[in-house]
N, CA and C atoms of all chains as a GROMACS GRO file, in nm:
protein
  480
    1UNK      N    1  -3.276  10.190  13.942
    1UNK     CA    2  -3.374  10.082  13.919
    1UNK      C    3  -3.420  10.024  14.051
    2UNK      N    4  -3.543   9.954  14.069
    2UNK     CA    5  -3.607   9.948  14.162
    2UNK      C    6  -3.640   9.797  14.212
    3UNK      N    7  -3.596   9.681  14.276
    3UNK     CA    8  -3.671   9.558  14.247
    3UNK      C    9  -3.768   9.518  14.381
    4UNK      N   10  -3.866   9.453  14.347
    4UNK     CA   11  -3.940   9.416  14.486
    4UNK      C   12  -3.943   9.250  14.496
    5UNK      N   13  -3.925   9.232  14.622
    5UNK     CA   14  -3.868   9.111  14.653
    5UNK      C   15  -3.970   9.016  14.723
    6UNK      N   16  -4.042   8.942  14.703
    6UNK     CA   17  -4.193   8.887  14.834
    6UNK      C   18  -4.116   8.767  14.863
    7UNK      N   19  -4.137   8.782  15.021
    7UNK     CA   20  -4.094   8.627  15.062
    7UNK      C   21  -4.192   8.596  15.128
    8UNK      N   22  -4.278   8.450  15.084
    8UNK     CA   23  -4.372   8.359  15.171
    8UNK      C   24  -4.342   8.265  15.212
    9UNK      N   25  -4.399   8.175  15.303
    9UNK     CA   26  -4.389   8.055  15.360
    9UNK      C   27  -4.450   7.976  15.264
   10UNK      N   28  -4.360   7.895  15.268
   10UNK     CA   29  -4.433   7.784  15.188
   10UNK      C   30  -4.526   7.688  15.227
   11UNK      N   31  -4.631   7.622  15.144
   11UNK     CA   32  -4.767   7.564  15.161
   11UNK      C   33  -4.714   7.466  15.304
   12UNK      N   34  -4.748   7.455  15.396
   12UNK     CA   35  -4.747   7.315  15.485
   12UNK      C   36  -4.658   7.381  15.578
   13UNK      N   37  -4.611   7.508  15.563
   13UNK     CA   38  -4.504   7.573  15.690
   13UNK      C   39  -4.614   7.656  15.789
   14UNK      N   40  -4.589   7.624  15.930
   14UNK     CA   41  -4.668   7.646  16.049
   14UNK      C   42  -4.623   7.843  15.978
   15UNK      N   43  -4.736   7.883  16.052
   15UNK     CA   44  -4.705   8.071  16.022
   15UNK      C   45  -4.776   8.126  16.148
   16UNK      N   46  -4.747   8.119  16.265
   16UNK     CA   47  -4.778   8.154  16.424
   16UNK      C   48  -4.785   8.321  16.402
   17UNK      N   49  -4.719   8.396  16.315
   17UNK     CA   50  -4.769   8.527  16.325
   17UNK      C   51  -4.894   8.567  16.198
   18UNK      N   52  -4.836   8.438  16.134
   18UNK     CA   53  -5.028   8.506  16.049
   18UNK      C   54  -5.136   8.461  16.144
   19UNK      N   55  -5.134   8.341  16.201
   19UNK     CA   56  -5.227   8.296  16.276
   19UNK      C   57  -5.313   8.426  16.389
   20UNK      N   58  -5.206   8.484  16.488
   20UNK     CA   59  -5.197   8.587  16.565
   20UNK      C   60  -5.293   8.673  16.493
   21UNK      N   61  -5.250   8.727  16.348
   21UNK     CA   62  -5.315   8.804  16.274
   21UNK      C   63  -5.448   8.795  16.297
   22UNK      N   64  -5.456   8.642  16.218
   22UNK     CA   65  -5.593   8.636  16.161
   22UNK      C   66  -5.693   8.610  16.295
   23UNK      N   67  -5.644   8.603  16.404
   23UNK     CA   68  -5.770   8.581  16.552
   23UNK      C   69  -5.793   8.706  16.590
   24UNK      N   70  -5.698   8.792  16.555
   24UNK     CA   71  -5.707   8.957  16.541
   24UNK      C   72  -5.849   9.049  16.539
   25UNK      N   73  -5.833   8.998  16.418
   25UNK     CA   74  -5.881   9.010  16.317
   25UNK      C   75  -6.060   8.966  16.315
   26UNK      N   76  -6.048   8.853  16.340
   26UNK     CA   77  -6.177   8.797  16.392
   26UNK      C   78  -6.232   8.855  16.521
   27UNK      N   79  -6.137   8.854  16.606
   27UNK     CA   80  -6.189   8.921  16.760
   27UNK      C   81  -6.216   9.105  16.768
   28UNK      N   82  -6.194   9.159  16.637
   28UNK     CA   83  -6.266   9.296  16.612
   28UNK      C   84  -6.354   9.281  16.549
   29UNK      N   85  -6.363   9.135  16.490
   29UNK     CA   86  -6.518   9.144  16.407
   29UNK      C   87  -6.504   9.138  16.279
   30UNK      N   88  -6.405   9.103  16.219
   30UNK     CA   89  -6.373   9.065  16.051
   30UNK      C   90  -6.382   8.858  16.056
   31UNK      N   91  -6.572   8.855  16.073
   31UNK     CA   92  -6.581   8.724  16.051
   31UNK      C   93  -6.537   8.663  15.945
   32UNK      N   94  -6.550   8.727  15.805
   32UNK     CA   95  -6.499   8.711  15.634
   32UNK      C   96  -6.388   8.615  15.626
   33UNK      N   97  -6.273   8.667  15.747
   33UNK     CA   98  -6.142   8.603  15.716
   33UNK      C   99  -6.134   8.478  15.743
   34UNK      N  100  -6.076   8.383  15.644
   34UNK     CA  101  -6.075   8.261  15.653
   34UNK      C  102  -5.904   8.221  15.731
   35UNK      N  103  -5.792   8.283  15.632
   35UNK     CA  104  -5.685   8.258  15.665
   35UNK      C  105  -5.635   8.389  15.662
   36UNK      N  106  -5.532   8.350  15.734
   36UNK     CA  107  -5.404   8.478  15.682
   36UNK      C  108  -5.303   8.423  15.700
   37UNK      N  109  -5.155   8.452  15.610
   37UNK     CA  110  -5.044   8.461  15.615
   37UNK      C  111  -4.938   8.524  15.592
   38UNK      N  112  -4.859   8.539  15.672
   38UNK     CA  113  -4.764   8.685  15.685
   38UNK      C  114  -4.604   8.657  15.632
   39UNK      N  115  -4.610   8.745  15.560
   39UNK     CA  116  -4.464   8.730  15.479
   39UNK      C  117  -4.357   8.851  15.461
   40UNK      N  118  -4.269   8.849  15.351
   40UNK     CA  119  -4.162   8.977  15.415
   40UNK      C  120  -4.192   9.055  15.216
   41UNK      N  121  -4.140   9.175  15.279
   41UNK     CA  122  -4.120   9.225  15.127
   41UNK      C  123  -4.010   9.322  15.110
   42UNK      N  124  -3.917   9.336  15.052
   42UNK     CA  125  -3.820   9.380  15.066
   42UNK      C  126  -3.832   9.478  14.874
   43UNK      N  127  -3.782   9.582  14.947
   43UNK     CA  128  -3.746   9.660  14.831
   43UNK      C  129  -3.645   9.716  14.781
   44UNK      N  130  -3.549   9.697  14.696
   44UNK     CA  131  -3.408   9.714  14.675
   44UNK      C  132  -3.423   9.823  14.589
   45UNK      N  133  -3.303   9.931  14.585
   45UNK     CA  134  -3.291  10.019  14.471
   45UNK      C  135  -3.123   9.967  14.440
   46UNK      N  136  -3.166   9.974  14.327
   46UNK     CA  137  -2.956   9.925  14.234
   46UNK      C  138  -2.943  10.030  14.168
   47UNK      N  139  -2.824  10.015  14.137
   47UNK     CA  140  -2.756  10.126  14.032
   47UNK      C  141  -2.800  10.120  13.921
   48UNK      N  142  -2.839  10.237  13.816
   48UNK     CA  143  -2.905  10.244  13.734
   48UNK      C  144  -2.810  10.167  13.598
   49UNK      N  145  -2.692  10.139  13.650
   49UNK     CA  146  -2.633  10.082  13.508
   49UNK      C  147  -2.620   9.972  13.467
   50UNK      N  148  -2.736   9.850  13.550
   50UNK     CA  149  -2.791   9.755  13.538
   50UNK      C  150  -2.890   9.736  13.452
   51UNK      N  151  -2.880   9.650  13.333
   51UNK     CA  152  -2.975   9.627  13.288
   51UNK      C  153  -3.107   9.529  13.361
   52UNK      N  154  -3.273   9.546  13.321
   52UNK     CA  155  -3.295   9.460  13.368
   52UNK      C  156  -3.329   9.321  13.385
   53UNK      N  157  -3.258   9.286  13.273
   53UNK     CA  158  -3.218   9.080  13.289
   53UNK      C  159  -3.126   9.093  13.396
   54UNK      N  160  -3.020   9.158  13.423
   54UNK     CA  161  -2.913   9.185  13.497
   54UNK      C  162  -2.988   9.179  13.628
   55UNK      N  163  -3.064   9.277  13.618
   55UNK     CA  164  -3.108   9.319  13.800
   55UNK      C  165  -3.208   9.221  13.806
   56UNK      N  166  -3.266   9.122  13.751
   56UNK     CA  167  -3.352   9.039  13.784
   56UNK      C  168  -3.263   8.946  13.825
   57UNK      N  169  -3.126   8.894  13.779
   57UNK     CA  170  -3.050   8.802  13.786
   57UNK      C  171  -2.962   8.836  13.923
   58UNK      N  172  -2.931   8.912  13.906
   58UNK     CA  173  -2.890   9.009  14.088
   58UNK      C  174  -2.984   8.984  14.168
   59UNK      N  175  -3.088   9.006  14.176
   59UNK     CA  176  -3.211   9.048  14.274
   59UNK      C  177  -3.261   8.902  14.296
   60UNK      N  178  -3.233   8.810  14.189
   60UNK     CA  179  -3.290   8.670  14.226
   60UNK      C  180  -3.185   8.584  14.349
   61UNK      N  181  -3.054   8.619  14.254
   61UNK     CA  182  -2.876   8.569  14.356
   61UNK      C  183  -2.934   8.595  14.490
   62UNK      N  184  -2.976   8.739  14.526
   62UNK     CA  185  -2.976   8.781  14.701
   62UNK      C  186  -3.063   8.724  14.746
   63UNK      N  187  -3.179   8.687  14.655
   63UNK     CA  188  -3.274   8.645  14.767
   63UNK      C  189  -3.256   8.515  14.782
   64UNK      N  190  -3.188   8.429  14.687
   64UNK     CA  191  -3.158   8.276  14.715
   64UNK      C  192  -3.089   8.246  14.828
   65UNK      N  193  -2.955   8.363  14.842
   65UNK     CA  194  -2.851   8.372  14.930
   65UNK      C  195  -2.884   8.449  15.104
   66UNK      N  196  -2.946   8.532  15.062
   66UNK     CA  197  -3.020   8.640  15.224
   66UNK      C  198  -3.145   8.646  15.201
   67UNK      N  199  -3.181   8.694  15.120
   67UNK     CA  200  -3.309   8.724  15.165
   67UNK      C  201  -3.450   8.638  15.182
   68UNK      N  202  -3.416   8.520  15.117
   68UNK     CA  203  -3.543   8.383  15.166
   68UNK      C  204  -3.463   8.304  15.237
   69UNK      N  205  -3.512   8.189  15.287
   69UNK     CA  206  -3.480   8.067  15.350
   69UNK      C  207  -3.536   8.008  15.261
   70UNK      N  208  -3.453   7.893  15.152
   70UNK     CA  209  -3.499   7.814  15.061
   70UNK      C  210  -3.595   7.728  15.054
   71UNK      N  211  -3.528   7.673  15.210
   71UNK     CA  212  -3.587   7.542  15.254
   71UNK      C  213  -3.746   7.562  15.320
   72UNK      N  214  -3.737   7.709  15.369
   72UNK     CA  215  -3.908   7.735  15.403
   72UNK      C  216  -3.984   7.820  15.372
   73UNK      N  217  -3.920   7.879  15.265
   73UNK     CA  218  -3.990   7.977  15.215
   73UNK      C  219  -3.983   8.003  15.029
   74UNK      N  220  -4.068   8.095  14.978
   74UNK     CA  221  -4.056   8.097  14.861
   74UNK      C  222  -4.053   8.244  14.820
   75UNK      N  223  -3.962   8.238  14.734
   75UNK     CA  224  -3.991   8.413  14.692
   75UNK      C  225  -3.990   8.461  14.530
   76UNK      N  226  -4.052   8.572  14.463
   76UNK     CA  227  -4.096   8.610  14.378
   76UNK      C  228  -4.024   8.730  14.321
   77UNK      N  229  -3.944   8.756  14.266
   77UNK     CA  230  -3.919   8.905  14.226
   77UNK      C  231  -3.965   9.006  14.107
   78UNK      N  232  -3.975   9.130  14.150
   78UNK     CA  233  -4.028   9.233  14.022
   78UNK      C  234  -3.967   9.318  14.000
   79UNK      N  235  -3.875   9.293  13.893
   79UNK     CA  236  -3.835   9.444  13.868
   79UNK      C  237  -3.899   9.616  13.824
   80UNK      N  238  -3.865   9.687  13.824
   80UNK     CA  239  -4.030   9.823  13.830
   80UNK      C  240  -3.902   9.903  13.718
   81UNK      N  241  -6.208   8.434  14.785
   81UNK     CA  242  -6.144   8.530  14.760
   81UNK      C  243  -5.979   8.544  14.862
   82UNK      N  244  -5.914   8.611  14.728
   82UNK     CA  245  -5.724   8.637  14.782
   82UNK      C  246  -5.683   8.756  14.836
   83UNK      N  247  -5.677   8.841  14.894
   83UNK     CA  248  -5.613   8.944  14.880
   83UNK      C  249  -5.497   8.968  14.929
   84UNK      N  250  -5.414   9.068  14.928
   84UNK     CA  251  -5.270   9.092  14.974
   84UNK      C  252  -5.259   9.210  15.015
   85UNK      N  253  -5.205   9.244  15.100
   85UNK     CA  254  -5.148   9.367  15.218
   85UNK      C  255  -5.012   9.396  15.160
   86UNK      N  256  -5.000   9.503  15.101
   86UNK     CA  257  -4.852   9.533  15.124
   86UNK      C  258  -4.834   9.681  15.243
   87UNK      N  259  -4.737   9.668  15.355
   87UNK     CA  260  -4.743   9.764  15.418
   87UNK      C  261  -4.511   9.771  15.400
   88UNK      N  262  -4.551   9.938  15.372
   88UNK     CA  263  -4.410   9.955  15.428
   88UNK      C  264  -4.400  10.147  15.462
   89UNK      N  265  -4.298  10.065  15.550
   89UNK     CA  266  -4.278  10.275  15.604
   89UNK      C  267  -4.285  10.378  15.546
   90UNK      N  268  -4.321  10.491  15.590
   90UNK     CA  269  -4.305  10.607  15.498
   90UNK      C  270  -4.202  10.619  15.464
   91UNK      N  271  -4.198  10.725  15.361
   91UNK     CA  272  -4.091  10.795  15.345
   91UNK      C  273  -4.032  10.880  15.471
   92UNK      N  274  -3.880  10.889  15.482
   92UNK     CA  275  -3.847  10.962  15.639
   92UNK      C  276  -3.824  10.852  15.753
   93UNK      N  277  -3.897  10.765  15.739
   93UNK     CA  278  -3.925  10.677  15.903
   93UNK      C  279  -3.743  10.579  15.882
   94UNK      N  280  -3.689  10.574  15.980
   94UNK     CA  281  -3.582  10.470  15.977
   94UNK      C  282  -3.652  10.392  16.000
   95UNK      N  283  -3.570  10.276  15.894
   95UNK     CA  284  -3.570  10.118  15.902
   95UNK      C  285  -3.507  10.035  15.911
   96UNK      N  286  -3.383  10.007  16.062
   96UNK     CA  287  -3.299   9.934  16.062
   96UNK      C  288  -3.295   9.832  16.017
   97UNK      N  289  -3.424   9.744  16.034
   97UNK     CA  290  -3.424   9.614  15.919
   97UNK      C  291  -3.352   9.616  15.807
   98UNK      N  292  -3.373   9.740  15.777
   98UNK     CA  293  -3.368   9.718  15.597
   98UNK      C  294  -3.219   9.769  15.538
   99UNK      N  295  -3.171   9.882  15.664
   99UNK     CA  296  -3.053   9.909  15.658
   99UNK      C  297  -2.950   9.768  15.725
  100UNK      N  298  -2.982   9.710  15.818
  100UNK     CA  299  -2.895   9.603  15.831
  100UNK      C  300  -2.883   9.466  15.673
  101UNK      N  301  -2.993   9.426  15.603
  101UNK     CA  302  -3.026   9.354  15.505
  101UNK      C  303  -2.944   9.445  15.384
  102UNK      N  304  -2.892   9.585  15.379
  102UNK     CA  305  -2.828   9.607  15.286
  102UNK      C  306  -2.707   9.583  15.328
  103UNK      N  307  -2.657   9.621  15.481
  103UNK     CA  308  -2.519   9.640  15.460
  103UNK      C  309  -2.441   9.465  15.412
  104UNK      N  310  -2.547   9.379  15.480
  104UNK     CA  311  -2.533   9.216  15.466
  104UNK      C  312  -2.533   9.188  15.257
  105UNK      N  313  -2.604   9.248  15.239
  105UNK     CA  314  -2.555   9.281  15.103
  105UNK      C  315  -2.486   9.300  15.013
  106UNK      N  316  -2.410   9.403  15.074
  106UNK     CA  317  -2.295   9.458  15.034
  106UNK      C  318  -2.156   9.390  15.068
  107UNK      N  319  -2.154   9.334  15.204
  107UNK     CA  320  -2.109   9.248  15.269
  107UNK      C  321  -2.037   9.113  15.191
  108UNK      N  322  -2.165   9.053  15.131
  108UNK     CA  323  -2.133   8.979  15.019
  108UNK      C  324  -2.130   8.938  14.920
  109UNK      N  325  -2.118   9.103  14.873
  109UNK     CA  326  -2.081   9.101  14.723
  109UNK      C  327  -2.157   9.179  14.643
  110UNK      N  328  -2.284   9.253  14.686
  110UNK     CA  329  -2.325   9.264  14.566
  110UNK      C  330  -2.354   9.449  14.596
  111UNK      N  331  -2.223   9.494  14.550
  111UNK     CA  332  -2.207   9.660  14.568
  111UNK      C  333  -2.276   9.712  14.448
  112UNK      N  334  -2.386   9.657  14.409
  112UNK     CA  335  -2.470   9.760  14.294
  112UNK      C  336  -2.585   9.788  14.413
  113UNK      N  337  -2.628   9.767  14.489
  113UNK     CA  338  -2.727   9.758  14.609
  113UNK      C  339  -2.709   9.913  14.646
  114UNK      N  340  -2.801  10.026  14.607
  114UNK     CA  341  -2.812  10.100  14.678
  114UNK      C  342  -2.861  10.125  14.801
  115UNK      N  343  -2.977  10.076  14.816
  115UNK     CA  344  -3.064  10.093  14.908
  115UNK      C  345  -3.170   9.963  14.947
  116UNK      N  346  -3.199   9.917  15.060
  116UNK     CA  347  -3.312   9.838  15.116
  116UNK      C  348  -3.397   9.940  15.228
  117UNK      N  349  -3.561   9.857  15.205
  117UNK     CA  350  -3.648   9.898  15.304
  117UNK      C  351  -3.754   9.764  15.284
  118UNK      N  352  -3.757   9.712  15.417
  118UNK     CA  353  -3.827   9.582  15.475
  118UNK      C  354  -3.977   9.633  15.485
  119UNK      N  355  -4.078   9.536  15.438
  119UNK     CA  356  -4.192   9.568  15.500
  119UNK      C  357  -4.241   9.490  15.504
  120UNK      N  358  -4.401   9.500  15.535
  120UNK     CA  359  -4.491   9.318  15.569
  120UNK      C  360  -4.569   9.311  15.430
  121UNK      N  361  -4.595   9.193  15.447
  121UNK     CA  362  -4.684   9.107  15.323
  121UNK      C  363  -4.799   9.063  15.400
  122UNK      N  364  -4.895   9.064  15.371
  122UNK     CA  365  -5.047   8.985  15.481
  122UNK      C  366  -5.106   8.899  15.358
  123UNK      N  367  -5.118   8.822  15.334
  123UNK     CA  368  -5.262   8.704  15.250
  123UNK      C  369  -5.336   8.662  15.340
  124UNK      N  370  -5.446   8.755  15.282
  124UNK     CA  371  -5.543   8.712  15.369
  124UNK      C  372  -5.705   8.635  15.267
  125UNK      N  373  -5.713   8.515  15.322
  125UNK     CA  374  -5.821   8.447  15.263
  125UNK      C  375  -5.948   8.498  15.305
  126UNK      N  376  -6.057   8.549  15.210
  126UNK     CA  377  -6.195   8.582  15.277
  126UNK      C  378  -6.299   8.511  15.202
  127UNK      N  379  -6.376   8.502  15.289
  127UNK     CA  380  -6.494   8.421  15.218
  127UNK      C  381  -6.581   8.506  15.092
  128UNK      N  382  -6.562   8.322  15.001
  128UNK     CA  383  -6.608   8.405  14.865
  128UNK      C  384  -6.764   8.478  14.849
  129UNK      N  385  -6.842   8.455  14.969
  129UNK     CA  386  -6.967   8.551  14.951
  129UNK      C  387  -6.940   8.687  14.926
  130UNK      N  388  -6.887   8.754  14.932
  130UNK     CA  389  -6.855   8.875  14.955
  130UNK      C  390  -6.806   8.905  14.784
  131UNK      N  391  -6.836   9.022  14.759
  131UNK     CA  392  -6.807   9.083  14.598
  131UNK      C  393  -6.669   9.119  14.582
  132UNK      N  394  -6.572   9.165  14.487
  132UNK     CA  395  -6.478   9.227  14.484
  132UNK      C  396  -6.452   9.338  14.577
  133UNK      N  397  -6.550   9.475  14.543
  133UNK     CA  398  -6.540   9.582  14.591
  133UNK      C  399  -6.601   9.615  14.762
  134UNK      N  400  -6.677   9.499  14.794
  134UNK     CA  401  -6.699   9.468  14.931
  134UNK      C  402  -6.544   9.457  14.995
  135UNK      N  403  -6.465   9.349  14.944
  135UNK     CA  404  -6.336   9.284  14.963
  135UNK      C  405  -6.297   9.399  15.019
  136UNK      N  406  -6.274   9.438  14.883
  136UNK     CA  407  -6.138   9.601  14.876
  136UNK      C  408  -6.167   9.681  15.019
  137UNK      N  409  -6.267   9.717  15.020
  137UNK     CA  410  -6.371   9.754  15.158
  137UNK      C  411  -6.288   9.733  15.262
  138UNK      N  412  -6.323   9.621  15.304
  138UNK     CA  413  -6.313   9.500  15.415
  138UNK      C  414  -6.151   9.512  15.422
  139UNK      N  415  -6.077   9.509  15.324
  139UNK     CA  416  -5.964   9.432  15.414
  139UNK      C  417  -5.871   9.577  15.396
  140UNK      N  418  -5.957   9.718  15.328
  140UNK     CA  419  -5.851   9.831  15.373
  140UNK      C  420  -5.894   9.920  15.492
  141UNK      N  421  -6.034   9.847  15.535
  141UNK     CA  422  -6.064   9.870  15.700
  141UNK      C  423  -5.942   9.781  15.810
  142UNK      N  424  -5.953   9.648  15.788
  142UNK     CA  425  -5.839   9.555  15.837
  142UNK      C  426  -5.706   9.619  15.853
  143UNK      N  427  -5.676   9.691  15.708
  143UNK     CA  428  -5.492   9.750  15.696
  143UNK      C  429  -5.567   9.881  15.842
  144UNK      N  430  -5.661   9.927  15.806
  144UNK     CA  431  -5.628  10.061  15.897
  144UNK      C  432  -5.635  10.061  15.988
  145UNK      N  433  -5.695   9.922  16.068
  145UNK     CA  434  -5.711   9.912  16.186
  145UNK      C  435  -5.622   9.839  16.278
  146UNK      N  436  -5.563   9.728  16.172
  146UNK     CA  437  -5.488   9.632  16.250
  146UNK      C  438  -5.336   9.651  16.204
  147UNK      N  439  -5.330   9.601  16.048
  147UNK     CA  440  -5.210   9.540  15.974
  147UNK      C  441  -5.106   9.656  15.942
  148UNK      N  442  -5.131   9.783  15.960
  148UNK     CA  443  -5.093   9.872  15.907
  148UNK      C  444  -5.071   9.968  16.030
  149UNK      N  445  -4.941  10.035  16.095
  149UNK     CA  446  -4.983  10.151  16.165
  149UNK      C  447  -4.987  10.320  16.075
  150UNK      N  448  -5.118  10.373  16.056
  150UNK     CA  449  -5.083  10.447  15.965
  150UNK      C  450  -5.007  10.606  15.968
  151UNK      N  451  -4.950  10.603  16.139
  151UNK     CA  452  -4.834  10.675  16.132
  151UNK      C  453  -4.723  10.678  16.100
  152UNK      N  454  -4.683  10.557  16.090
  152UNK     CA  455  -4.545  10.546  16.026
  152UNK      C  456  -4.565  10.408  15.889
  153UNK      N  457  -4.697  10.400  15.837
  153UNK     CA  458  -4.662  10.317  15.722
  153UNK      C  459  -4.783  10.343  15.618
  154UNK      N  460  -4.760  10.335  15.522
  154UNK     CA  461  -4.843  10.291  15.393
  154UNK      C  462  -4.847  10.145  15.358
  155UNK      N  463  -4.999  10.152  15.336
  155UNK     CA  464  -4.998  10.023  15.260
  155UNK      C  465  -5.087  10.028  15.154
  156UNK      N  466  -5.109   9.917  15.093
  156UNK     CA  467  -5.179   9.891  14.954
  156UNK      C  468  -5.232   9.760  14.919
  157UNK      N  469  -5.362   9.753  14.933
  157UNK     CA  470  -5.432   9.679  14.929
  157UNK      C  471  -5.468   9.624  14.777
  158UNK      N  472  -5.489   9.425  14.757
  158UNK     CA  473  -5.425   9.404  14.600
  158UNK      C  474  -5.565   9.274  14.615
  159UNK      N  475  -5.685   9.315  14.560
  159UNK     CA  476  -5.767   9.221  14.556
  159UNK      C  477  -5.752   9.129  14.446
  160UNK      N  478  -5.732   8.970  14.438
  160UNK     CA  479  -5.726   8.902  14.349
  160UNK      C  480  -5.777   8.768  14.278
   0.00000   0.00000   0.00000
């Protein structure tokens, strides 16, 4: 089984490498872009003898514990 | 307009990131964890003049030029 993990910054958190991005971005000539912000995505494979309430409930534990920062970030999971 | 970047390595490419984030995993506690692989997230805001399929356009020129190296990564572009 497969879960995907998104971690963003949350609304009002400074993001110095989306910023980087997005002047990038502009300075090749993608006037369009208004913002950008850069985040993590992590993709886990588990053992298949997880159900998936189970592996959503697993996959949520890690990211509370490693894989986000609570306090500045927010994250989303999908199991596939 | 929203869109989202997902970029992560090929298949083949090592990804110590993602191998260190499992063994930390496993580490504490959670031995159903087969496998991790880290990649980037981009949100990028574009101005709403622009159509959907302009978008799609626009920001999988962006992945190929900037956000994405497309020797060692795939990505997938998520207009929304």
């Amino acid at each position: 089984m497969k879960a995907k993990v998104f971690v963003t910054f949350k609304e009002g958190i400074l993001d110095p490498q989306g910023k980087a991005v997005q002047h990038s971005l502009e300075t090749i000539g993608f006037g369009e872009v208004l913002n950008v912000r850069q985040g993590k995505l992590f993709e886990v494979a588990l053992d298949d003898g997880l159900t998936k309430d189970d592996a959503k409930k697993k996959v949520t534990e890690m990211a509370e514990k490693l894989l986000a920062n609570p306090v500045m970030e927010n994250f989303e999971v999908v199991i596939e």
